[in-house]
MIDO-829070 format. One line per 8 residues: number of its first residue (from 1); for each residue x, y, z of N, C-alpha, C, CB. Coordinates in pm, 1 decimal, always signed. Glycine has a CB too. Layout:
N
NUM> X:Y:Z:X:Y:Z:X:Y:Z:X:Y:Z; ...
% end
This chain:
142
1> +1019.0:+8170.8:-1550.5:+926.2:+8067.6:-1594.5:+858.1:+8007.9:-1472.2:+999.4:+7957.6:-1677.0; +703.1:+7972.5:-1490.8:+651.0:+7933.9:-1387.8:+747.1:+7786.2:-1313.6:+497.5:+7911.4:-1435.9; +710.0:+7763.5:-1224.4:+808.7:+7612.0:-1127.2:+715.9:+7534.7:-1174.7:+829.2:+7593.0:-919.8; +589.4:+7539.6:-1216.7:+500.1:+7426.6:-1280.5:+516.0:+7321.9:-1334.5:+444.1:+7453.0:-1352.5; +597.8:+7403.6:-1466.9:+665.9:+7365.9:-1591.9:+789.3:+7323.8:-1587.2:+669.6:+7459.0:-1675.8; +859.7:+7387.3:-1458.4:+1021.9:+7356.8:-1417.1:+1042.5:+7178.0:-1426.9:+1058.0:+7421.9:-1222.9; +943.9:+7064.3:-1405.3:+944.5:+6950.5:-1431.1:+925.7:+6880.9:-1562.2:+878.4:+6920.1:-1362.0; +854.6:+7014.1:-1607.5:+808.6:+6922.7:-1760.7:+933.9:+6957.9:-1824.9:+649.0:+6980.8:-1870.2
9> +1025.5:+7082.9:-1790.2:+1104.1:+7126.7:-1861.3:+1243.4:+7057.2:-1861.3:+1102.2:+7246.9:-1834.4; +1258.8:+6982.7:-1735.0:+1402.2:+6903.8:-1728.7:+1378.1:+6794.2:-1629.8:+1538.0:+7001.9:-1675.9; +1494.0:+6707.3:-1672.7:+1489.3:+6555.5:-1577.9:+1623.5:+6550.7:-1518.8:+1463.7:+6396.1:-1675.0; +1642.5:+6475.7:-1440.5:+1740.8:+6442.6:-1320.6:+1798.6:+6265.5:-1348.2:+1636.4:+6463.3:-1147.1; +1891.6:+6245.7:-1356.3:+1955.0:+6118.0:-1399.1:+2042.8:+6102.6:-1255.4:+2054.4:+6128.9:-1560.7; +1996.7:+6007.2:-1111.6:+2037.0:+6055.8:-1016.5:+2167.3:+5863.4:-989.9:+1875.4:+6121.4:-894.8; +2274.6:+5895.5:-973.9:+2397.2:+5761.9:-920.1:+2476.3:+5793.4:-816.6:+2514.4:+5718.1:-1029.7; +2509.9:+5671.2:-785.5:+2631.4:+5674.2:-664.4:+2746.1:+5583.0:-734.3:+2575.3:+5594.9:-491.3
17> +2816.7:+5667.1:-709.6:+2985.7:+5561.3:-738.5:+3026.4:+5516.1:-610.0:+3146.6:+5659.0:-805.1; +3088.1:+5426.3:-626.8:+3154.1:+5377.0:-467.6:+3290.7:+5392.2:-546.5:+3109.2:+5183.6:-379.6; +3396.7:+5490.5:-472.4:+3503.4:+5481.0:-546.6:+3601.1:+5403.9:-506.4:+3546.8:+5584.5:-568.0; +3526.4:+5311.0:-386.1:+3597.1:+5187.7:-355.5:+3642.8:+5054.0:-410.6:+3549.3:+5159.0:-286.2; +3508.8:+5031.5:-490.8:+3422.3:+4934.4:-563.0:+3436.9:+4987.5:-718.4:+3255.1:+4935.1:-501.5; +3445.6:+5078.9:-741.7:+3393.7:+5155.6:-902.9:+3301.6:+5103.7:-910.8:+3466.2:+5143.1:-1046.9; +3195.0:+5092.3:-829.3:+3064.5:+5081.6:-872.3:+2975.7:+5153.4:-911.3:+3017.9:+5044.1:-815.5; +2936.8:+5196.2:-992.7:+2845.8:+5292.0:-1076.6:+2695.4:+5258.8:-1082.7:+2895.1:+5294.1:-1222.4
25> +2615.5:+5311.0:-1033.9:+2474.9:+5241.9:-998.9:+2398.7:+5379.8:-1026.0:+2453.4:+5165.9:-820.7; +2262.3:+5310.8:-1128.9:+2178.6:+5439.4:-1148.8:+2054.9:+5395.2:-1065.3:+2140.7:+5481.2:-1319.4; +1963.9:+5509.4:-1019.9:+1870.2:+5506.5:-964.2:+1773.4:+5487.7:-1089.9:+1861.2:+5615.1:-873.3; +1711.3:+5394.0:-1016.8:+1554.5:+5339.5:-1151.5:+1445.8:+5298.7:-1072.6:+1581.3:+5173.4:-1273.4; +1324.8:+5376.8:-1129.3:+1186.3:+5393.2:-1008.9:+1098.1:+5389.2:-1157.8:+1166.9:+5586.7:-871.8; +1046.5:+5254.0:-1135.6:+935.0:+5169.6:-1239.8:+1056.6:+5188.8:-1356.5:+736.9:+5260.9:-1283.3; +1029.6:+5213.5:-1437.4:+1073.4:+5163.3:-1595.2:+1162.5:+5268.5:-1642.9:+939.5:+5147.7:-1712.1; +1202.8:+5314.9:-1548.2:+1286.9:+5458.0:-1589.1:+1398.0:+5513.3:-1511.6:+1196.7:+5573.9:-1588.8
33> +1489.6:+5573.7:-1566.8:+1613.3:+5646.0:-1446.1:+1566.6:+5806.0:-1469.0:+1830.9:+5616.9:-1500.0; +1477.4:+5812.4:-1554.7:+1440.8:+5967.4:-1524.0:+1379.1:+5994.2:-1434.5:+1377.4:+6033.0:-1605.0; +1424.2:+6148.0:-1380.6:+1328.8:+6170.4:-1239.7:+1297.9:+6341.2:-1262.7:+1434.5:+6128.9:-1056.3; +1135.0:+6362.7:-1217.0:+1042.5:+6283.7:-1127.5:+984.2:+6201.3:-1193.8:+947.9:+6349.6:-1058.3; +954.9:+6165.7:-1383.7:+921.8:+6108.8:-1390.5:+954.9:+6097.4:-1584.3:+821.3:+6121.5:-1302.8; +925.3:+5982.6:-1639.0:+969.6:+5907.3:-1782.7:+952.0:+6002.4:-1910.4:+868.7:+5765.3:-1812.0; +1062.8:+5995.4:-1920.4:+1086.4:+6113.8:-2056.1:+933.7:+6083.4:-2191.9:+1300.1:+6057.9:-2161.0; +863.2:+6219.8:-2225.7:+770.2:+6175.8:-2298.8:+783.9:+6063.9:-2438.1:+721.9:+6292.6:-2329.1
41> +682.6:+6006.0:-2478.6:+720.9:+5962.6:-2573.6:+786.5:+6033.7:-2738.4:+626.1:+5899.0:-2571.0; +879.0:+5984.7:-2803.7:+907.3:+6056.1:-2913.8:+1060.3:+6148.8:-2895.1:+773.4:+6147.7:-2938.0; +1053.8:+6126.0:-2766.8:+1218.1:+6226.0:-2739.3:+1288.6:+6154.4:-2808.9:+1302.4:+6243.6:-2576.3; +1400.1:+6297.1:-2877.4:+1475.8:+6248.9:-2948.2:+1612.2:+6317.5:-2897.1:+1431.0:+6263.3:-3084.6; +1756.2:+6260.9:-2939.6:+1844.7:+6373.9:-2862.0:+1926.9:+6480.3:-2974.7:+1973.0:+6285.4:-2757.8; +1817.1:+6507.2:-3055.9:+1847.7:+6599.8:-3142.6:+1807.2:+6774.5:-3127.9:+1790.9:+6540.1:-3253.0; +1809.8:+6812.1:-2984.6:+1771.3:+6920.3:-2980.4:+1902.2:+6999.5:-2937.2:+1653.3:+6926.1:-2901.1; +1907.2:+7132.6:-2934.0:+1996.3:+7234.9:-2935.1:+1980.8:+7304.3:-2777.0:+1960.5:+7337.5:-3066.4
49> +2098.8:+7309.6:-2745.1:+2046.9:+7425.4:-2577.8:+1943.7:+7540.5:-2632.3:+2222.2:+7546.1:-2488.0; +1903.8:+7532.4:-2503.5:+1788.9:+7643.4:-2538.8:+1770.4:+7670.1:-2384.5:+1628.5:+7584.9:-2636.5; +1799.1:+7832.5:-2344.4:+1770.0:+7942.3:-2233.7:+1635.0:+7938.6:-2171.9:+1784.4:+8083.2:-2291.2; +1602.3:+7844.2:-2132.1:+1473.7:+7805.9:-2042.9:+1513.2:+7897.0:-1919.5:+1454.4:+7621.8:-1999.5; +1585.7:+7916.6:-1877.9:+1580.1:+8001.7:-1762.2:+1575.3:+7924.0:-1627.6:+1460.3:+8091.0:-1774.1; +1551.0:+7815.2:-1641.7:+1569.6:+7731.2:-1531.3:+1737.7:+7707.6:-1495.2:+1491.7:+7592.1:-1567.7; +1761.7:+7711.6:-1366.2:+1901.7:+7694.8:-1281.7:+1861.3:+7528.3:-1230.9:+1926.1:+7836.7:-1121.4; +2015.5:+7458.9:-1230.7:+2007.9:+7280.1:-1247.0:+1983.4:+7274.9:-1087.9:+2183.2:+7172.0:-1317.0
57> +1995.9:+7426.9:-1026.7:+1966.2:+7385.2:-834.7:+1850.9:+7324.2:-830.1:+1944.6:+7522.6:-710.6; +1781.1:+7494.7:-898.4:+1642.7:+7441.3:-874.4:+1561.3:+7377.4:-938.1:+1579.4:+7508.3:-852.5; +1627.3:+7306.1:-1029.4:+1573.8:+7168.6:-1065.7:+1577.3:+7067.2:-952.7:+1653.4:+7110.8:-1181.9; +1696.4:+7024.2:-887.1:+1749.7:+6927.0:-822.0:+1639.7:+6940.4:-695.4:+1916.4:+6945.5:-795.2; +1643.6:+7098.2:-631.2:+1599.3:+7081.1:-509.2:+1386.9:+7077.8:-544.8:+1683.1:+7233.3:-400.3; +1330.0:+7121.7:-650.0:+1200.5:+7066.9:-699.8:+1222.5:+6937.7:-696.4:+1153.7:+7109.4:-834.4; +1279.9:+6840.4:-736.5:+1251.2:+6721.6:-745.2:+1300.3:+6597.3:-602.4:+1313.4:+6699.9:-882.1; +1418.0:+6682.7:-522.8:+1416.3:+6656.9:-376.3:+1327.2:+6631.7:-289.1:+1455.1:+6731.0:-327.2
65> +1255.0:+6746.1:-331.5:+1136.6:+6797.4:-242.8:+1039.3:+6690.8:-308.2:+1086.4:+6979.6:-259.9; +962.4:+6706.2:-419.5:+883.1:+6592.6:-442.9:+908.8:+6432.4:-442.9:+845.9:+6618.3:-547.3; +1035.6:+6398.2:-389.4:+1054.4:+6266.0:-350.8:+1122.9:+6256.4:-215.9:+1129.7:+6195.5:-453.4; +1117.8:+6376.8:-161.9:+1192.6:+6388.4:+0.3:+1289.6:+6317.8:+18.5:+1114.8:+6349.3:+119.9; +1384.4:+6354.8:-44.4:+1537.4:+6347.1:-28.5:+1574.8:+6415.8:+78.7:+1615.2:+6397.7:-140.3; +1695.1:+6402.4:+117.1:+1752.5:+6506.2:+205.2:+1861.9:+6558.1:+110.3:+1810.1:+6449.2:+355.4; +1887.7:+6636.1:+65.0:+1952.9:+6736.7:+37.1:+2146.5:+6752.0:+4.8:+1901.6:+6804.9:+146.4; +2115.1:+6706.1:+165.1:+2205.3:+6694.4:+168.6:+2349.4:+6553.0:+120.6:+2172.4:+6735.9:+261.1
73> +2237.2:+6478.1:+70.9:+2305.9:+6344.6:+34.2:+2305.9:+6347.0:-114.1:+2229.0:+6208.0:+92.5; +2347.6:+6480.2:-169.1:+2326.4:+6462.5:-337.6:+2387.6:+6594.1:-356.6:+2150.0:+6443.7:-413.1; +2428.6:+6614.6:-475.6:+2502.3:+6713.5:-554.8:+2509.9:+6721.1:-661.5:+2598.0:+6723.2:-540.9; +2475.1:+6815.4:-777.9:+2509.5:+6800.3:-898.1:+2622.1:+6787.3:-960.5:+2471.6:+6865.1:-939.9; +2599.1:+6719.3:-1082.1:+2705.8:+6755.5:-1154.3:+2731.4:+6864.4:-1215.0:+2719.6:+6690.2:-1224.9; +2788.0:+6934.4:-1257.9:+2795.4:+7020.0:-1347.9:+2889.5:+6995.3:-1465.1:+2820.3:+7126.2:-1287.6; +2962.9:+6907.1:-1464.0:+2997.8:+6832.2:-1619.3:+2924.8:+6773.5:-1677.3:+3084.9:+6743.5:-1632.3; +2788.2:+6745.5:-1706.9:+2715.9:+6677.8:-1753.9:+2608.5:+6774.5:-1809.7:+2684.4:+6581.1:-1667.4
81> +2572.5:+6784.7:-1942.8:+2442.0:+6858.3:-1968.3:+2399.6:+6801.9:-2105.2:+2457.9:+7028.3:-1969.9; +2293.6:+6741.6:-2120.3:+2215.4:+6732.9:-2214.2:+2094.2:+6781.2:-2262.3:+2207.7:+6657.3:-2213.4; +2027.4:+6756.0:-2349.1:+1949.7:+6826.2:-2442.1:+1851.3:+6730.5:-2531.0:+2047.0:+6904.7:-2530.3; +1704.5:+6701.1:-2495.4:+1613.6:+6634.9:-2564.1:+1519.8:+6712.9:-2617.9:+1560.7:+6546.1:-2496.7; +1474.4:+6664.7:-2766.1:+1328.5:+6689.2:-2853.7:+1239.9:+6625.2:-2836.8:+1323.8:+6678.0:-2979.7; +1108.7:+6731.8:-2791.2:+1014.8:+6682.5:-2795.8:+919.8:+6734.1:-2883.2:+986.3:+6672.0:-2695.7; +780.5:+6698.5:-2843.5:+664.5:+6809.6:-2931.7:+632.3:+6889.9:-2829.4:+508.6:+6743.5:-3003.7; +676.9:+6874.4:-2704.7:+615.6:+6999.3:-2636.6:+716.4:+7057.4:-2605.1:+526.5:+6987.6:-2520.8
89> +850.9:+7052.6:-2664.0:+952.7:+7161.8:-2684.0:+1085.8:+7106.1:-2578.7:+878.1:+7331.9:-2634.5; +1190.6:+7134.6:-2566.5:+1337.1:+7089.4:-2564.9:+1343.9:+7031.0:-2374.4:+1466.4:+7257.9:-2619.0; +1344.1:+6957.0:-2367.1:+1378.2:+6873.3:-2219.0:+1527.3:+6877.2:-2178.2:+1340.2:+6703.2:-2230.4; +1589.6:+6947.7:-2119.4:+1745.6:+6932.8:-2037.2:+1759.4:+6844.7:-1937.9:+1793.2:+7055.7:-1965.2; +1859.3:+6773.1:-1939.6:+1909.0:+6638.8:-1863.2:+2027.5:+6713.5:-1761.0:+1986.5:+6499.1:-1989.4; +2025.2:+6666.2:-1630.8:+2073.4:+6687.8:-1532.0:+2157.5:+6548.1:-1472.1:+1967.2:+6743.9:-1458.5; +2227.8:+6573.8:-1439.8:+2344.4:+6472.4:-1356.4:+2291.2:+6491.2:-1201.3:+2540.2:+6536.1:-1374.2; +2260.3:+6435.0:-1111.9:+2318.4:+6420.2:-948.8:+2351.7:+6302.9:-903.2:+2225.8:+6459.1:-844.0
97> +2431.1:+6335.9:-846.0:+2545.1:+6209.5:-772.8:+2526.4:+6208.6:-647.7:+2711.7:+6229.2:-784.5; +2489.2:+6079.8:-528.8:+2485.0:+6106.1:-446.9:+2607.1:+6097.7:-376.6:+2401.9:+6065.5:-419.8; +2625.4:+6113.6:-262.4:+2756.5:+6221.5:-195.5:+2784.6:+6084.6:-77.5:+2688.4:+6435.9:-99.1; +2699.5:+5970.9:-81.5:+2728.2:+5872.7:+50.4:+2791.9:+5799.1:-5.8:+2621.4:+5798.5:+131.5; +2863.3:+5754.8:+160.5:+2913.9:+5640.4:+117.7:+2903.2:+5489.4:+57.8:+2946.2:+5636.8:+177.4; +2741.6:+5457.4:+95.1:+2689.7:+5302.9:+42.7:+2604.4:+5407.0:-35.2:+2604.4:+5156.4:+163.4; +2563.5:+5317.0:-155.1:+2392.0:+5408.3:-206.8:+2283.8:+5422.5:-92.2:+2287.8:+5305.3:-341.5; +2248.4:+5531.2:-105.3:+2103.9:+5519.9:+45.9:+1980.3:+5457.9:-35.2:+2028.7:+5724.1:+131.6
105> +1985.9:+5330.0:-29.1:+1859.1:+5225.1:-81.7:+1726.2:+5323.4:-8.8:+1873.4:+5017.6:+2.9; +1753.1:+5336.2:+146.2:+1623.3:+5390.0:+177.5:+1569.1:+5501.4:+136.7:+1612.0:+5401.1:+284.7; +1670.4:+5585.7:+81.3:+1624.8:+5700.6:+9.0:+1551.8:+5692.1:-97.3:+1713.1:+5768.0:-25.8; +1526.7:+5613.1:-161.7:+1469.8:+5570.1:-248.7:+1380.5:+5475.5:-300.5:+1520.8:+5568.7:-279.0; +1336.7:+5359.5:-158.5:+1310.7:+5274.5:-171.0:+1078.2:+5303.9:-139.0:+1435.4:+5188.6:-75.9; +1095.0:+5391.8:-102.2:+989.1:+5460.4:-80.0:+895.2:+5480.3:-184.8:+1024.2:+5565.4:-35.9; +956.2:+5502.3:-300.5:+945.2:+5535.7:-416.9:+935.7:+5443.6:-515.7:+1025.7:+5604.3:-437.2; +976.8:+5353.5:-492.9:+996.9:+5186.6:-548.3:+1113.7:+5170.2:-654.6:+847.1:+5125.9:-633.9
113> +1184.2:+5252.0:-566.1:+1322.5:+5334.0:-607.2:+1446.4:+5193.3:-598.7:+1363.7:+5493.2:-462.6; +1513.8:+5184.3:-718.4:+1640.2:+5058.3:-706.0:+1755.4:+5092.7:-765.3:+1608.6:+4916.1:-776.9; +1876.6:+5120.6:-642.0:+2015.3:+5105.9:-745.2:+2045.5:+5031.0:-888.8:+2110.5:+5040.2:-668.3; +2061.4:+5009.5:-1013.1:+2121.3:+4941.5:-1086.4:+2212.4:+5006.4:-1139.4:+2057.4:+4888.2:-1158.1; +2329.6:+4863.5:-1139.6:+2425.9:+4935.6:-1285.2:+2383.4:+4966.5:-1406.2:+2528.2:+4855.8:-1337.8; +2462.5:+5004.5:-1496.1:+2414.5:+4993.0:-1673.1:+2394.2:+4864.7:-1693.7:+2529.2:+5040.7:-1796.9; +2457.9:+4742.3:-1646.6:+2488.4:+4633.0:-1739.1:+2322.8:+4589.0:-1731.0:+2624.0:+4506.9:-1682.8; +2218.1:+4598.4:-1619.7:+2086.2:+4588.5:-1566.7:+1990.4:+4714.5:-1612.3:+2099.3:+4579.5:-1409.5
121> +2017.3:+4735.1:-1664.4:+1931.1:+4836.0:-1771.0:+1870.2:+4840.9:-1890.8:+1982.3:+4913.0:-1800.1; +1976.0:+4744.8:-1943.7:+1930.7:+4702.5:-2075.1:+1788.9:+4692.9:-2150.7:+1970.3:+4595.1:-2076.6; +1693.5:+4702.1:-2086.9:+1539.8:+4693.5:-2141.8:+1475.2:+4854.8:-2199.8:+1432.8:+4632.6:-1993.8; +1594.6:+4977.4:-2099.1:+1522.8:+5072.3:-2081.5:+1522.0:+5178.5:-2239.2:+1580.4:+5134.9:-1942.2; +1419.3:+5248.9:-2266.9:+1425.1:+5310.3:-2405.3:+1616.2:+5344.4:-2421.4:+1303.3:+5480.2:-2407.9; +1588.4:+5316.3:-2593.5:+1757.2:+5379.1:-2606.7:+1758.8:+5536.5:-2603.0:+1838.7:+5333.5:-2770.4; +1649.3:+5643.1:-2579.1:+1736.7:+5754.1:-2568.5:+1764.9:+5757.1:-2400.0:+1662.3:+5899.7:-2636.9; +1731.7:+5687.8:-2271.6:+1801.2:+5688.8:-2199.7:+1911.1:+5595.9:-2222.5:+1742.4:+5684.1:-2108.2
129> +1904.3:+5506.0:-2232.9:+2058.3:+5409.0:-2252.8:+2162.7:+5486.2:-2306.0:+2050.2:+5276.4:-2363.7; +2068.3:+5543.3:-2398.5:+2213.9:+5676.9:-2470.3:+2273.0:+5772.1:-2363.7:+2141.7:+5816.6:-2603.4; +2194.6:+5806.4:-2265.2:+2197.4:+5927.6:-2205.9:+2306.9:+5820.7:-2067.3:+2005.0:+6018.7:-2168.1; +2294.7:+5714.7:-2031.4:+2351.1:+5668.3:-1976.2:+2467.6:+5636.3:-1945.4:+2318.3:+5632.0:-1982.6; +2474.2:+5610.6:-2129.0:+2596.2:+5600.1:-2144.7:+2737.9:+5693.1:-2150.4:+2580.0:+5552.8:-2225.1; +2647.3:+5847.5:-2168.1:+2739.8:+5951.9:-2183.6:+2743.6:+5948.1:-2000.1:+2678.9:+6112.6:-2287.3; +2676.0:+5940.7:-1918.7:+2714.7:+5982.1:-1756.2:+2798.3:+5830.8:-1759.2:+2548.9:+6007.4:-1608.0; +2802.7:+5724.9:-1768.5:+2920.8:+5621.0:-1745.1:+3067.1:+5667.7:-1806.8:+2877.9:+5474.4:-1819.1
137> +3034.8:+5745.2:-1922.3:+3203.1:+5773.2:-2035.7:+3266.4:+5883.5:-1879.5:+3166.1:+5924.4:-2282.4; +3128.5:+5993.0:-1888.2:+3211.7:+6110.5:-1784.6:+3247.9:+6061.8:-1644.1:+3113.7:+6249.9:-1753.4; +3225.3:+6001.6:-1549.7:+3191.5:+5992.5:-1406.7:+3328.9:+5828.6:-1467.0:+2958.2:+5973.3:-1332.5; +3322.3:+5725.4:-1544.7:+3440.2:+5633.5:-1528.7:+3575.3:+5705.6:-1602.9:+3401.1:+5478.7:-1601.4; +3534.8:+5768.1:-1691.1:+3656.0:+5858.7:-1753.1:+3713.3:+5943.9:-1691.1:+3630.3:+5928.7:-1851.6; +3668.1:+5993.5:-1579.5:+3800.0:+6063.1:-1489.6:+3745.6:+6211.1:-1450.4:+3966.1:+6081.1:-1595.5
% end
């Protein structure tokens, strides 16, 4: 599949835990924790996997690259996979966790990029809040 589409086709839900703190903090840039950018309108999370052919690397490292991350301060999850409906056809949700020890604010701040917990989220559409809530059950559940 073209890399064009590799963005329209999946989003990135990117946190840091401090497993010092259990602090759980999602990255949110304008009105959204989706990345590179806000799930279309109408998503629903009633869609089925579906073989897009896209690998969650090269999701992660497309959307690295368009917000110049380093790379090396992030990792996927791979316990985490979801699945959104749209009208322009099925959106997959991605986990990355970053790998530092404090959240890197500056990594993100470029971007107009801000750590929050869940409890500071509260405004954001419920199919992310939903989606939120399943990465808080997995990542505090063990």
């Amino acid at each position: 599949m073209p890399a064009s589409g590799l963005l329209e086709r999946n989003r990135l839900i990117f946190c840091h835990f401090d497993s010092y703190s259990t602090a759980l903090r999602f990255v949110r840039i304008d009105d959204s924790v989706m990345l590179p950018a806000p799930l279309p309108e109408g998503a629903s999370m009633e869609a089925t996997p579906t073989d897009t052919g896209d690998t969650p690397t090269d999701v992660l490292r497309a959307v690295l690259e368009k917000l110049n991350i380093n790379s090396s301060q992030i990792e996927l999850d791979d316990g985490f996979e979801a699945w959104l409906s749209t009208d322009t056809g099925p959106i997959q949700i991605h986990l990355a966790r970053f790998t530092t020890f404090e959240a890197p604010h500056e990594a993100i701040a470029p971007h107009g990029g801000v750590f929050k917990p869940i409890s500071e989220l509260r405004r954001l559409p419920m199919t992310e809040l939903t989606l939120l809530r399943q990465v808080f059950d997995l990542v505090m559940g063990g």
